[in-house]
C-alpha positions as CSV (number, residue, x, y, z in Angstrom):
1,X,85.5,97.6,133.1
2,X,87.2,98.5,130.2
3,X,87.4,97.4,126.1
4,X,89.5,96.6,123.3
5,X,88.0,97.7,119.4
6,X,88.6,95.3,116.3
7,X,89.3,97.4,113.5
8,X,88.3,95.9,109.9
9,X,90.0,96.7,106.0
10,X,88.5,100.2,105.6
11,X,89.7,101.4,109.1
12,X,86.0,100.9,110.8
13,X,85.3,99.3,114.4
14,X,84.0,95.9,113.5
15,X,84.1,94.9,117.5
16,X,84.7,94.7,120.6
17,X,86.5,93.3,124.0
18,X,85.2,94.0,127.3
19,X,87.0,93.3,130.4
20,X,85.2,92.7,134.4
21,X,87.1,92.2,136.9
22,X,88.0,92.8,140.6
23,X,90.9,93.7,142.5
24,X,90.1,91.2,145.8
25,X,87.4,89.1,146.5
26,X,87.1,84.9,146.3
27,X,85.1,83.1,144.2
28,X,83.5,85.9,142.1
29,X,80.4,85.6,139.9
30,X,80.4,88.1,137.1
31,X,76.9,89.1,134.7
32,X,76.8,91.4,131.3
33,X,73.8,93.4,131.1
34,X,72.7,95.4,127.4
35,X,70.0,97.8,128.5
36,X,69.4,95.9,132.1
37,X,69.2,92.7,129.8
38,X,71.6,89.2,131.0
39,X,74.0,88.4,128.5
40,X,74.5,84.4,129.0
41,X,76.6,82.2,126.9
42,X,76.6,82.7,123.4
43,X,73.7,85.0,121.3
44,X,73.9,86.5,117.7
45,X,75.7,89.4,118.1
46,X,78.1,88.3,121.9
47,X,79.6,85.5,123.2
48,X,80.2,85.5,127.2
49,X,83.3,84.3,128.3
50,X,83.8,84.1,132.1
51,X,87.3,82.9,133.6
52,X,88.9,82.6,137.3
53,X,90.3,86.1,137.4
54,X,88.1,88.3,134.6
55,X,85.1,87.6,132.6
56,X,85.1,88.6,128.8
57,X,82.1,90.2,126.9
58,X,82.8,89.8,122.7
59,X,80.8,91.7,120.9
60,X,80.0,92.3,117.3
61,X,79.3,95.6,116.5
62,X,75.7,96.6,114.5
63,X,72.3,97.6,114.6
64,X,71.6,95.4,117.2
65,X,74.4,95.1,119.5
66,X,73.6,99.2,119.9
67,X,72.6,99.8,123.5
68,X,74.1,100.7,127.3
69,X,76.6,98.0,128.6
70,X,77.9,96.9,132.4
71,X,78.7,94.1,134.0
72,X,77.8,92.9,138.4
73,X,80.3,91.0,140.0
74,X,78.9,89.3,143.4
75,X,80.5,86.6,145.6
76,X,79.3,83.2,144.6
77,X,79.0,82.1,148.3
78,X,76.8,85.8,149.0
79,X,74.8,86.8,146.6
80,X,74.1,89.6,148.5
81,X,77.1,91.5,147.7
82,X,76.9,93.3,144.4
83,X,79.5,95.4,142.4
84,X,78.6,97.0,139.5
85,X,80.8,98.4,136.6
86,X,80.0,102.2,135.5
87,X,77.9,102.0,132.0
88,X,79.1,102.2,128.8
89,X,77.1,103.2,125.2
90,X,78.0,102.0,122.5
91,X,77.1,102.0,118.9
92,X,78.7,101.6,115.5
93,X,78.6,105.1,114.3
94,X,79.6,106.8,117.8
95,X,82.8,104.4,117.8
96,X,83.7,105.4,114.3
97,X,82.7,109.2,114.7
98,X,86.1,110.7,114.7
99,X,86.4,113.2,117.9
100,X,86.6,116.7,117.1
101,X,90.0,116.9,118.3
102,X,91.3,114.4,116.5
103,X,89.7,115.9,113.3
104,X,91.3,119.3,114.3
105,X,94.6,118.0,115.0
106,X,94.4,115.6,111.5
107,X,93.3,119.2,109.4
108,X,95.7,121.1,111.6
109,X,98.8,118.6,110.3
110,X,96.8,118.5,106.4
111,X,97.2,121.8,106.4
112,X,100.8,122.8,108.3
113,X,102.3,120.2,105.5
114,X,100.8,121.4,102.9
115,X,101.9,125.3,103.9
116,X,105.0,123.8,104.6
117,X,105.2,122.4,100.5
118,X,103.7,125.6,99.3
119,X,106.7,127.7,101.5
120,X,109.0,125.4,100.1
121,X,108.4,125.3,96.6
122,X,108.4,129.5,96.9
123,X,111.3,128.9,98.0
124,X,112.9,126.8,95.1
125,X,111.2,129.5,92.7
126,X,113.2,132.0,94.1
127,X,116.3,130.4,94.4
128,X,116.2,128.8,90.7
129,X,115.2,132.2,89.7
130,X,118.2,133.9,91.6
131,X,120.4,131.2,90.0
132,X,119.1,132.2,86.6
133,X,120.1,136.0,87.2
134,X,123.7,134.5,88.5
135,X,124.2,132.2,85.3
136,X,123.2,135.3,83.2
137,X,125.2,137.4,84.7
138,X,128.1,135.4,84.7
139,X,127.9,134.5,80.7
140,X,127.1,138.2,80.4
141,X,130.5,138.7,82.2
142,X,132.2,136.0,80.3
143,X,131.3,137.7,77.0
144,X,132.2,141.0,77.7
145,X,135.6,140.0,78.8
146,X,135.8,137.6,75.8
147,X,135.1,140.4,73.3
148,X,137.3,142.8,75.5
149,X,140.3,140.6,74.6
150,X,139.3,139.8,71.4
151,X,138.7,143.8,70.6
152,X,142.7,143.9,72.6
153,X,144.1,141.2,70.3
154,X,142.8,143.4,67.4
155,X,144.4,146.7,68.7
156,X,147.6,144.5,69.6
157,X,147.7,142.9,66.0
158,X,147.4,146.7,64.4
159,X,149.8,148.5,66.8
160,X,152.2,145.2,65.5
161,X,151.6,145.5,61.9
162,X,152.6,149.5,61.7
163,X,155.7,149.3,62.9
164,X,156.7,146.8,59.8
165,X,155.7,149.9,58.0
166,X,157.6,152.3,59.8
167,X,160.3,150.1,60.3
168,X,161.1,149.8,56.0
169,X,160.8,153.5,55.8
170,X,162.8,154.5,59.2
171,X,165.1,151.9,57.4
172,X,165.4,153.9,54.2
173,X,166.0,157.1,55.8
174,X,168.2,156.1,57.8
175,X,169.8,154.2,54.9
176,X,170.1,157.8,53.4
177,X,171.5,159.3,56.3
178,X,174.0,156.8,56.4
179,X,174.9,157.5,52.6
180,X,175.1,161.1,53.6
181,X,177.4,160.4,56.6
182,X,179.4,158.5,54.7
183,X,179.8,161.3,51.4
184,X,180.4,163.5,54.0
185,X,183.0,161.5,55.9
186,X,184.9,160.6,52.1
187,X,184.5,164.8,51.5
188,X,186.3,165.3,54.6
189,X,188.6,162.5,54.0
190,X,189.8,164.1,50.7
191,X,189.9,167.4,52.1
192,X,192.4,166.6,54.5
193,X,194.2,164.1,52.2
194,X,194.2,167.6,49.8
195,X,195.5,169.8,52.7
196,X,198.1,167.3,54.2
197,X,199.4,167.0,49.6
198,X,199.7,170.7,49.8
199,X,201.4,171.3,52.9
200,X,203.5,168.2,51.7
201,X,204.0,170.3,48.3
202,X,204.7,173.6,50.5
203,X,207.4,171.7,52.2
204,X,209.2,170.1,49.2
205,X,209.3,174.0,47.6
206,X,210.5,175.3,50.4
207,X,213.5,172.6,50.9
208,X,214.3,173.0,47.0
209,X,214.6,176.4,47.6
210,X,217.0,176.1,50.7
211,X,219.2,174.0,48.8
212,X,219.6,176.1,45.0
213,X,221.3,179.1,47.4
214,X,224.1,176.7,48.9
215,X,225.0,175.3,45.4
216,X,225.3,178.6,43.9
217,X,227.9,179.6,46.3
């Protein structure tokens, strides 16, 4: 004997299937029995259904389908011959009592997702906080090197604009120096101009001289 459960809107056993039957036999003959009580036909609360192979017990569960349930199977022809079916209790709050291991292994899953949520939102924390630091740090680098050149083009821009400067006045002295090279050169040009006239004048004497003797004669 075995059953099938009818399960209504809110999840709750609302009823039930039973199944008697044999394995090898002719012509059996099969009874239902609620505490040692015949189930024929059709009551309030069952309806007896009996066919070739199996019979079929439907049952509504409630207050007064509550009770211990089996079914006989004998041989129409020998009603000697009786088989019965183990019992069975049933009732509407022991079908929908959860089982304790099914409530442990529910509470067990409740709770592994809900550490598993917790570990990962930690998680997250952490690595938005760690992405934080690595943003910071990064516009922290980005500044320093920005003011770094800015503080470089600065130095660049002064180190450019002295040499202008010192440029005009290299430019005058050396303008100077070129003036003096260039007196100096003209002084040295006329001193040899004035030592090549008087050697020239030292010559012309000397030649005069030379030739006043040979017309005297």
């Amino acid at each position: 004997m075995h059953y099938d459960t009818d399960v209504g809107e809110n999840f709750s056993i609302v009823g039930l299937r039973f199944y008697c039957s044999v394995e090898r036999g002719t012509f059996p003959q099969y009874r239902w029995f609620l505490n040692g009580t015949v189930l024929e036909g059709r009551g309030d609360f069952y309806w007896v259904e009996n066919q070739p192979e199996q019979s079929i017990l439907l049952l509504s569960v409630g207050r007064s389908s509550a009770g211990t349930y089996h079914c006989d199977v004998s041989n129409s022809f020998d009603g000697t011959t009786v088989i019965s079916s183990e019992e069975r209790y049933i009732d509407k709050e022991v079908l929908n009592h959860l089982p304790t291991m099914v409530v442990a292994v529910v509470f067990g899953c409740f709770l592994f997702l809900v550490t598993l949520v917790t570990t990962c939102c930690f998680i997250g924390l952490l690595y938005r906080k760690r992405q934080c630091l690595v943003e910071k740090s990064t516009l922290d680098l980005k500044l320093g090197l920005e003011m770094h050149n800015i503080m470089v083009s600065d130095e660049d821009e002064g180190f450019l604009g002295r040499p202008c400067i010192m440029d005009e006045e290299e430019y005058m002295e050396d303008e100077g120096v070129v003036r003096a090279a260039r007196i100096i050169d003209s002084d040295q040009e006329e001193v040899e101009s004035t030592d090549e006239w008087l050697q020239l004048q030292q010559e012309l004497k000397k030649t005069l001289e030379d030739e006043i003797p040979e017309k005297s004669f």
